[in-house]
N, C-alpha and C positions, 0 to 999 in steps of 0.2 A: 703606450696608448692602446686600451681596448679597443676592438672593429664596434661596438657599438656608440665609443666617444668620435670614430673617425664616422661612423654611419650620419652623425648628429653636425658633427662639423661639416659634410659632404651635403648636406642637406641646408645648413646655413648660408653656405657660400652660394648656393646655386639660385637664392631668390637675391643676389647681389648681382654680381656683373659677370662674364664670361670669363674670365680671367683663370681659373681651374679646371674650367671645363663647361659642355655643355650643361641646360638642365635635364634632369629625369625624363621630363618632358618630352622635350626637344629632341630625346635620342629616342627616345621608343615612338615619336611619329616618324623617324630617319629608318626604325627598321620596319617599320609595318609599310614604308612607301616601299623598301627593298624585298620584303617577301611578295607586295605586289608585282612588282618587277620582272621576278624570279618568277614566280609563278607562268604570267604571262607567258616567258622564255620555256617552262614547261610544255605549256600547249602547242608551242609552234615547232618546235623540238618532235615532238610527238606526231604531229600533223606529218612532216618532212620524212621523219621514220616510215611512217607510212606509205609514203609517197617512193621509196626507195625501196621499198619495200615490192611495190606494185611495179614498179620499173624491171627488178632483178625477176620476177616470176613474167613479165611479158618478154622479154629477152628471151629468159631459158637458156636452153643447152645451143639454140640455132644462133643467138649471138653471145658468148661465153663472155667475152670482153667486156662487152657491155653490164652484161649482169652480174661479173665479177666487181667493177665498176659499184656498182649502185650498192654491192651489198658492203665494200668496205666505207662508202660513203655512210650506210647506215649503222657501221660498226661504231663509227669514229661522232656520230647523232646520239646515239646510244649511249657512250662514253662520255659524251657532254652533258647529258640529260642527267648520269648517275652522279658528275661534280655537283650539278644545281641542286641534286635532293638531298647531298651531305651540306650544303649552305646553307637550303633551306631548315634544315635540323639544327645545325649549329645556330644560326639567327632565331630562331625559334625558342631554344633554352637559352639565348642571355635577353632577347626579349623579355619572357617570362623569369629570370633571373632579377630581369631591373624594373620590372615592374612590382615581385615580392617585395625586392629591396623600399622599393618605393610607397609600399602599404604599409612596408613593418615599420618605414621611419615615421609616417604617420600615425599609425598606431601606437609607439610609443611617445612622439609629442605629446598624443592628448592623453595618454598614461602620467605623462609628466605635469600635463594641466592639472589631471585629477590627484594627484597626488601633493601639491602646490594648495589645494581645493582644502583636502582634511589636515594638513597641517593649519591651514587656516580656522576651520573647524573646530581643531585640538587646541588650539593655542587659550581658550577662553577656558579647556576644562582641567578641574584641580582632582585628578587622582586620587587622592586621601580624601575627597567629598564623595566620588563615587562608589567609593568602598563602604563610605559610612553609611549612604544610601544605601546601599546595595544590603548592610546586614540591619539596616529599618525593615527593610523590605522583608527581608527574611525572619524578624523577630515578629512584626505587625501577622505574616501568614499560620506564623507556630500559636499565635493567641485564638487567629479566625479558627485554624481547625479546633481549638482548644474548647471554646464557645460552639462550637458545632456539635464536637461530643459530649458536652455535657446537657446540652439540650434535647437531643437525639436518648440518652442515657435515660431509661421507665425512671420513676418515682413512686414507692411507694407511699409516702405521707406516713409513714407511723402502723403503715398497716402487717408486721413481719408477726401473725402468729404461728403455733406449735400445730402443723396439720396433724398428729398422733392424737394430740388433746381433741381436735375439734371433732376427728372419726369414732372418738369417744362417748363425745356428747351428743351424735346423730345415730350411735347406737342407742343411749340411755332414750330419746326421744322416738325409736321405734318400738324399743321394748315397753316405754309408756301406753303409745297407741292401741299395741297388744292387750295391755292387761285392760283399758277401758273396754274395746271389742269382745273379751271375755264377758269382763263382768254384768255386760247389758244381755248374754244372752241367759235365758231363763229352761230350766230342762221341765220334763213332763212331770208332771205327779204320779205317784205310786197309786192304785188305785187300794182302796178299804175293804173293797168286799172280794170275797174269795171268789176264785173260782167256778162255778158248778161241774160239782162231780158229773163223771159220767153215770148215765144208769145202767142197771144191773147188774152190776159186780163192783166189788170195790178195788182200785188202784193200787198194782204196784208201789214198792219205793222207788224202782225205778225208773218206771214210767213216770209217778208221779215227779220224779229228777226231770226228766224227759220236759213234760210239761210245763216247768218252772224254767228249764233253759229257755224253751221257744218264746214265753211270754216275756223273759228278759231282752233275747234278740229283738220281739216287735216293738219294747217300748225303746230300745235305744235304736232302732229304725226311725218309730214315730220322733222323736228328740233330734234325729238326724237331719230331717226334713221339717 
């Protein structure tokens, strides 16, 4: 028999009759009346000490007997006092011994309640239904995301051309622009009439080079502007 099947039987018997023993109860008011007790028996113990105390120092050395007297009385005070604080310690850890005991059997009663609770619970559910659920659930989420990403996914409509081709055709359509802007521009006319010589000598040929350069310069100056 496990301590926690005798823990459980120790606990049954005790809300019956006295027959095994006191209850939980009943023993741990039995030591808290004795550590009061005890205690008390401290204080007076203490008190006396002192008192024996007071006794051997007004004697002194002028009545030795006496104060010899008093101080084995407080030896033997002293000695009584250290029994009560080893009683008190021991009553103290099976106090708190039977008081653990007393929560833990508590504590696992209403563990056994609850556990009484989900088999009750469990009794209605069929294992092979929550599995089947269980991969609904997971099939139904693999479509959600499925439907996300394809909606989320650009669409072209039909629109996938050859960008090489189209930087093609936005060159041939600058090179158009150009040859119109040409062809509206109009150059100067040559003029008909010569020159006039200078007077009184006649012109080198190279001057007269000379000459024909600069009038070429101004008319493609004047055409420029």
């Amino acid at each position: 028999m496990s301590k926690i099947t005798k823990l459980f039987k120790t606990s049954g018997s005790s809300s019956k009759s006295h027959k095994g023993g006191p209850s939980p109860q009943e023993a741990l008011f039995r030591l808290r009346e004795t550590e009061v007790m005890l205690t008390k028996k401290q204080e007076y113990l203490e008190k006396k000490i002192e008192l024996e105390l007071a006794t051997a120092r007004k004697h002194g050395t002028k009545d030795k007997r006496a104060a010899l007297q008093a101080l084995k009385r407080k030896k033997r005070l002293e000695q009584h006092l250290t029994q009560i604080d080893g009683t008190l310690s021991t009553i103290e850890f099976q106090r708190e011994a039977l008081e653990n005991s007393h929560t833990n059997t508590e504590v696992l009663k209403n563990m056994g309640y609850a556990a009484k609770a989900m088999k009750t619970v469990h009794k209605n559910m069929d294992l092979d239904k929550i599995d089947d659920l269980m991969q609904d659930i997971n099939e139904q989420q693999s479509v959600a995301q499925e439907i996300s990403d394809a909606i989320s996914r650009p669409v072209s409509f039909g629109e996938d051309f050859d960008e090489d081709e189209l930087l093609a055709e936005l060159e041939e359509l600058e090179q158009e622009d150009l040859n119109k802007h040409m062809a509206n521009v109009t150059l100067p006319s040559v003029p008909s009439t010569k020159l006039p010589s200078r007077p009184g000598n006649q012109l080198s040929a190279s001057t007269r080079k000379k000459v024909e350069d600069d009038d070429d310069m101004q008319m493609l100056a004047a055409w420029a502007n």
